[in-house]
N, C-alpha and C positions, 0 to 999 in steps of 0.2 A: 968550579967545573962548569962544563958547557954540556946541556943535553936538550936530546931532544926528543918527542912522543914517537911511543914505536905505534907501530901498525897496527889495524888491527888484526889482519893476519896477510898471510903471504899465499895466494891459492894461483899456481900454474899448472896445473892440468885440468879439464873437462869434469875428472870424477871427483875432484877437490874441489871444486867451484858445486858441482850436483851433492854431494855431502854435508856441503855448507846451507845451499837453498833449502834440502829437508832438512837441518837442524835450524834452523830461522823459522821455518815452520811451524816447527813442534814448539819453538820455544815462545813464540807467535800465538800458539792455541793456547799452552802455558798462562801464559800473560794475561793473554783471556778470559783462561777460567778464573785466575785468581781474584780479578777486578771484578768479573762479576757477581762472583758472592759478597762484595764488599761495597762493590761504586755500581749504584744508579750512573748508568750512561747515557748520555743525553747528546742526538748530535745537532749538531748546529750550522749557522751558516760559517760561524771561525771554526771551526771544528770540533771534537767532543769534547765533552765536560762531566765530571763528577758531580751530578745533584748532592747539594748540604742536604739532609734530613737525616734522623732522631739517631740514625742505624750508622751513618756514615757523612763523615765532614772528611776533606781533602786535609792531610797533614805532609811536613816535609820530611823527610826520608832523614835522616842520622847521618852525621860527617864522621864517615869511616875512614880516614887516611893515616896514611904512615909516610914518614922521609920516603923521597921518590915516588910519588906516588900522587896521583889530583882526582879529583872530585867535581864535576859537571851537573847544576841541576838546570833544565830547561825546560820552556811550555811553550807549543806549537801546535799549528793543525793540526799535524801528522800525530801527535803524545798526546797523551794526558799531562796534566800538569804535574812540574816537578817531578822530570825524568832523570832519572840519576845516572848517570856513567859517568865510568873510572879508570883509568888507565895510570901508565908507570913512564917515569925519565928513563932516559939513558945517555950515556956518554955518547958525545955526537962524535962521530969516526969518518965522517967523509969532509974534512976537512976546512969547511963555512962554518963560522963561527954565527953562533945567533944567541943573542945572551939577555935575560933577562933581569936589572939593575934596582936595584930595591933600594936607594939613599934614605935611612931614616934622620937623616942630619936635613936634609929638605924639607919644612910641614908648609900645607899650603892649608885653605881653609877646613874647619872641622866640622862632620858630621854630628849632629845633635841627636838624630833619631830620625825615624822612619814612625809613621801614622795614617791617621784619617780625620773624623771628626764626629763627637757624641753631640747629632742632631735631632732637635725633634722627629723628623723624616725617618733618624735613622732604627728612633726607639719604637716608632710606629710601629716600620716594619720587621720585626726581630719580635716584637709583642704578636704578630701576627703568623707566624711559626705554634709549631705543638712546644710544649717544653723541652725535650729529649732536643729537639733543630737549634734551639736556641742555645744549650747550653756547646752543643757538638758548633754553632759557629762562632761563640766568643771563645770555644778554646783556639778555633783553627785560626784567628785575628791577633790575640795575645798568650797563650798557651805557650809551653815550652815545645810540642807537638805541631806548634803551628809557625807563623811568620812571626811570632815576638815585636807587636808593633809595641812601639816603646815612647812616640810622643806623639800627642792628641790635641785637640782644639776644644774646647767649649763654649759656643753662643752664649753670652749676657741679653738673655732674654728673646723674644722671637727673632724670628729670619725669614728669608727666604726658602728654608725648610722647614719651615712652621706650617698648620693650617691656617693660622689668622695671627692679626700684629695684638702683638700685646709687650707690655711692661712689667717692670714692680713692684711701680707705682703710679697708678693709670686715675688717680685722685688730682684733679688739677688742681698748684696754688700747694700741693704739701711743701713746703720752702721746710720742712723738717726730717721729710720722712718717715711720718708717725706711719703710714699704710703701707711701707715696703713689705712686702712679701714675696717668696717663691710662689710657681705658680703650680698646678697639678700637673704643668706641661713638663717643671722641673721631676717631680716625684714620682712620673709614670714614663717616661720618655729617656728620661739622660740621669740622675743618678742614681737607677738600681745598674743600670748597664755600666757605667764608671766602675763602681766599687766592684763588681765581677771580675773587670778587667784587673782595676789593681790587685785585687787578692791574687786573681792568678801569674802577675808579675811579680807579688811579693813587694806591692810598694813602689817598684820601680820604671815607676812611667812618669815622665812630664808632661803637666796638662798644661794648654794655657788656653788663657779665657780672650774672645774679643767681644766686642759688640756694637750691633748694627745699625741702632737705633735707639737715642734717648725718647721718652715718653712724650709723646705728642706735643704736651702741653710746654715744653721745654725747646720746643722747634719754631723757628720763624713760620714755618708752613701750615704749622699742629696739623703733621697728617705724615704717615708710618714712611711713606715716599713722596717722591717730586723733589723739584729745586729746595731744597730746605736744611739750614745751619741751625746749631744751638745757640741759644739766645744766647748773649755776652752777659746778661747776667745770672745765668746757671752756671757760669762756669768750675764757680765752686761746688755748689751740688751735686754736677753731675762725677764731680769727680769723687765727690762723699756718696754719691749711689753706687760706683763702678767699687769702692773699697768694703760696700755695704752687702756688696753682692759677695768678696773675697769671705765675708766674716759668716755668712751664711752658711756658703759650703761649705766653709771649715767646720761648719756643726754638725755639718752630714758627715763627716771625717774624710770628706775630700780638699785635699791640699793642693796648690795652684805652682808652676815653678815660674810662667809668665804672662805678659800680655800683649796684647796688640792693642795701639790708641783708636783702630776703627777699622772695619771692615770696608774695604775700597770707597774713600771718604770720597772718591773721582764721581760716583755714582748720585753722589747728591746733590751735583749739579747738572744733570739731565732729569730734560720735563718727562714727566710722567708715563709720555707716549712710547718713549723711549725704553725706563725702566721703571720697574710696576714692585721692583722687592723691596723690601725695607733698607732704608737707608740713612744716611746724614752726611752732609758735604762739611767739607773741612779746606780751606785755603794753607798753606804754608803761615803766612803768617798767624793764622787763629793757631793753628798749629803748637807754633810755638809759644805760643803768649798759655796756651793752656796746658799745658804739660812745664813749664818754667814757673809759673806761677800758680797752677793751684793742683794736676795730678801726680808731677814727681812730689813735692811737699809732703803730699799727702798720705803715698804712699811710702815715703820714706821715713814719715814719723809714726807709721803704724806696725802693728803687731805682721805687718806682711813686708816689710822694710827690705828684706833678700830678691821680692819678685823681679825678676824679668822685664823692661818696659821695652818693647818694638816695634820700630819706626814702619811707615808706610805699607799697609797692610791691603797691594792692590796691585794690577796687571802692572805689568813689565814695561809696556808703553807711558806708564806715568815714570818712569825713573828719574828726568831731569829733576818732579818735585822732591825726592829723597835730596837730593844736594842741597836745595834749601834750605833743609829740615837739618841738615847735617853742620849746615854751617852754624846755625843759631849757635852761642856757648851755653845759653841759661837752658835749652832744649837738652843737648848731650848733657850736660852735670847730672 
């Protein structure tokens, strides 16, 4: 069948339109009251917003529909976020056909999940809330109550949402890795807030790890940024540190589903003046030669053998390097 959203109502006369403004009114003061016993109001220059604290976090409203019938959540100046309205089909009778075509025999690419990312930055500021804020905003993130983010990013080691560059293993010359360790940034910052999340998924989040920056001492530059590659001969290392870091969190009892080979590798070849985060440049062909030869191996003959490995992890404007990277055979295997 063909339909189409009926009105929301039909008002031709004066005292039908004046019945309608006082009931928009009342239901206008309605609205009012009820948010403010609940939602801290906050207005702004985009318009108002519900303060997260202890009392109250923004949640999504419950998908009530039935055959014929739709469901709208939206956020605007004019609302609060995640306004709900609903309305009903109907057989369209004036004779224009307007038809909406659903081929489940078409699939075009798939949705993996929706996220953010468990940053130092972000564990800072979440640590920096009373308890009651913190727990009301990891439910309204991953909660069943909230937006159910469902796949997440994890730094290997500092970033550019770090306070300061740091490593694993910040020991120069360990060709072993006898002094790999997590750091307090790991155990105060990103995974008490991880495992929050997962419990209140139930499990059900994909994390995957990238990282920005091997340890100084492992960089042509030995220094966190600037023009600066990994040295051709860590190449094995660094990829026994990136698997060392896999086997760590798993002892925290967080599990990884992928990775990125580096966080916008474009970045590590601009000087300094330029960009000040932590970095590491990566050419196509280093590229391949180190993921062909020593991080797929490595990660394929280990206890993590299922993860995820992907490609070019950087602005849209470097896209011609992905074909490079794509073409390699030893790179994709």
């Amino acid at each position: 069948s063909v339909y189409r959203a009926l009105p929301m109502c039909t008002c031709g006369t004066y005292q039908s339109v004046t019945k309608m403004a006082v009931s928009l009114l009342i239901l206008s003061i309605l609205v009012t009251s009820v948010l403010s016993q609940s939602c801290n109001i906050r207005d702004t220059d985009e318009g108002s917003v519900c303060v997260c604290n202890a009392k109250y976090c923004d949640t999504v409203p419950d998908l009530d529909v039935s055959t014929g019938k739709y469901q709208v959540y939206s956020t605007s100046k004019a609302k609060l976020g995640f306004y709900s309205t609903t309305g009903s089909f109907v057989e369209n009778t004036d004779g224009e056909e307007s038809s909406i075509i659903i081929d489940q025999d078409t699939k075009h690419q798939s949705i993996i999940g929706f996220g953010g990312a468990f940053t130092d930055s972000t564990g800072i500021n979440i640590k920096l809330l009373p308890e009651g804020a913190q727990k009301n905003l990891i439910e309204s993130y991953f909660g069943s109550s909230g937006i159910a983010y469902s796949l997440c990013r994890v730094p290997i080691g500092g970033t550019d949402f770090s306070t300061r560059g740091y490593s694993y293993d910040d020991v120069e010359g360990d060709d072993t890795l006898e002094h790999f360790a997590l750091q307090d940034d790991d155990f105060d910052f990103k995974i008490p807030f991880i495992l929050q999340a997962k419990a209140l998924r139930n499990d059900n989040i994909k994390l995957f790890a990238s990282a920005w920056s091997a340890p100084t001492w492992m960089k042509t530059n030995n220094d966190w940024s600037g023009i600066g590659s990994l040295k051709e001969e860590y190449y094995q290392l660094w990829a026994d540190y990136i698997l060392r870091f896999f086997e760590e969190y798993d002892k925290q009892n967080i599990s990884f589903w992928g990775m990125t080979t580096q966080n916008e590798p474009i970045d590590g070849y601009l000087p300094k003046f330029f960009s000040k985060i932590n970095s590491m440049g990566w050419l196509p062909s280093q590229m391949n030669e180190w993921i062909g030869e020593n991080l797929g191996p490595t990660i394929r003959n280990s206890a993590f053998s299922d993860l995820k490995i992907m490609l070019h992890d950087d602005n849209r404007i470097t896209l011609p390097v992905l074909l490079l990277l794509l073409d390699n055979e030893k790179t994709m295997s």
